[in-house]
C-alpha positions as CSV (number, residue, x, y, z in Angstrom):
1,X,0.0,0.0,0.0
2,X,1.2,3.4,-0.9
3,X,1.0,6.2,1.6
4,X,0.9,10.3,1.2
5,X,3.7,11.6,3.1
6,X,3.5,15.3,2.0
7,X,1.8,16.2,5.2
8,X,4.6,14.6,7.1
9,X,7.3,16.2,4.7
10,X,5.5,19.6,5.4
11,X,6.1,19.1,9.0
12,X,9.8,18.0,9.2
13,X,10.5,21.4,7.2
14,X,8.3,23.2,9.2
15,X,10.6,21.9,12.1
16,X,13.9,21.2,10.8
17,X,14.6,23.1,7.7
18,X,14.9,20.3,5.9
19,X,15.1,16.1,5.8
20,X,18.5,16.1,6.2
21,X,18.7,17.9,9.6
22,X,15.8,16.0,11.1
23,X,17.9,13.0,10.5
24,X,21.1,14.3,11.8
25,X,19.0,15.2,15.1
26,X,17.7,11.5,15.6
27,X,20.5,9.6,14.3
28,X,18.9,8.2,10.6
29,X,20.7,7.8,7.9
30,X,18.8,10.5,4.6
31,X,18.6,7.1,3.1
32,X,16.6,5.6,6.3
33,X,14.4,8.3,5.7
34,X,13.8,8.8,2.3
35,X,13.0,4.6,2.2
36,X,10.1,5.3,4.3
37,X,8.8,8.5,2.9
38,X,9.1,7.2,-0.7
39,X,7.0,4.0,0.4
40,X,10.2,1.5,-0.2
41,X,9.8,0.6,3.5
42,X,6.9,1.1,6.0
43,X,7.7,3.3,9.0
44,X,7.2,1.3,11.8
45,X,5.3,2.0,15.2
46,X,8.7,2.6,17.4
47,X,9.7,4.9,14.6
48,X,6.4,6.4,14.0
49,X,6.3,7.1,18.3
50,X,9.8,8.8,18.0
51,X,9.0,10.9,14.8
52,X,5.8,12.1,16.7
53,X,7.2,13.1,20.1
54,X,7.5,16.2,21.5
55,X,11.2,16.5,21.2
56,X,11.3,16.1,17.2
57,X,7.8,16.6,15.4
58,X,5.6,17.0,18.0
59,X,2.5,15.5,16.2
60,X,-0.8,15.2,18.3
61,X,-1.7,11.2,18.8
62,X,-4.6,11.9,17.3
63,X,-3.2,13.1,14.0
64,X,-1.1,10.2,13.6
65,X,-3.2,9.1,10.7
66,X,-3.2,12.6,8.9
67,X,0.5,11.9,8.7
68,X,2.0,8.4,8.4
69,X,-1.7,6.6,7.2
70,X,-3.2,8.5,4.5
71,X,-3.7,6.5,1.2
């Protein structure tokens, strides 16, 4: 199944600048990263939980969906 990340690429510039620095602040690899937001691998839920905390994208449980779900 293909996701839409935009929402979620929206929010890591919004954030970080840009993919690059989001990654250098959590420890991924660009590659990691780009994997999961190009649909190559799935994000998983440990990833998804430290994506969404309050230290890195602070994204609201309840929006989850909006940005790691949405066909």
């Amino acid at each position: 199944m293909q996701f839409d990340h935009s929402k979620l690429a929206g929010r890591i510039v919004e954030k970080f600048g840009s993919q690059r620095a989001l990654c250098a602040h959590i420890g991924w690899t660009e590659s990691k990263l780009s994997a999961r937001m190009n649909n190559l691998v799935q994000f998983d839920a440990d990833e998804i939980y430290l994506l969404a905390s309050k230290d890195v994208l602070d994204i609201p449980a309840e929006e989850l969906g909006e940005y790691f779900f949405t066909v």
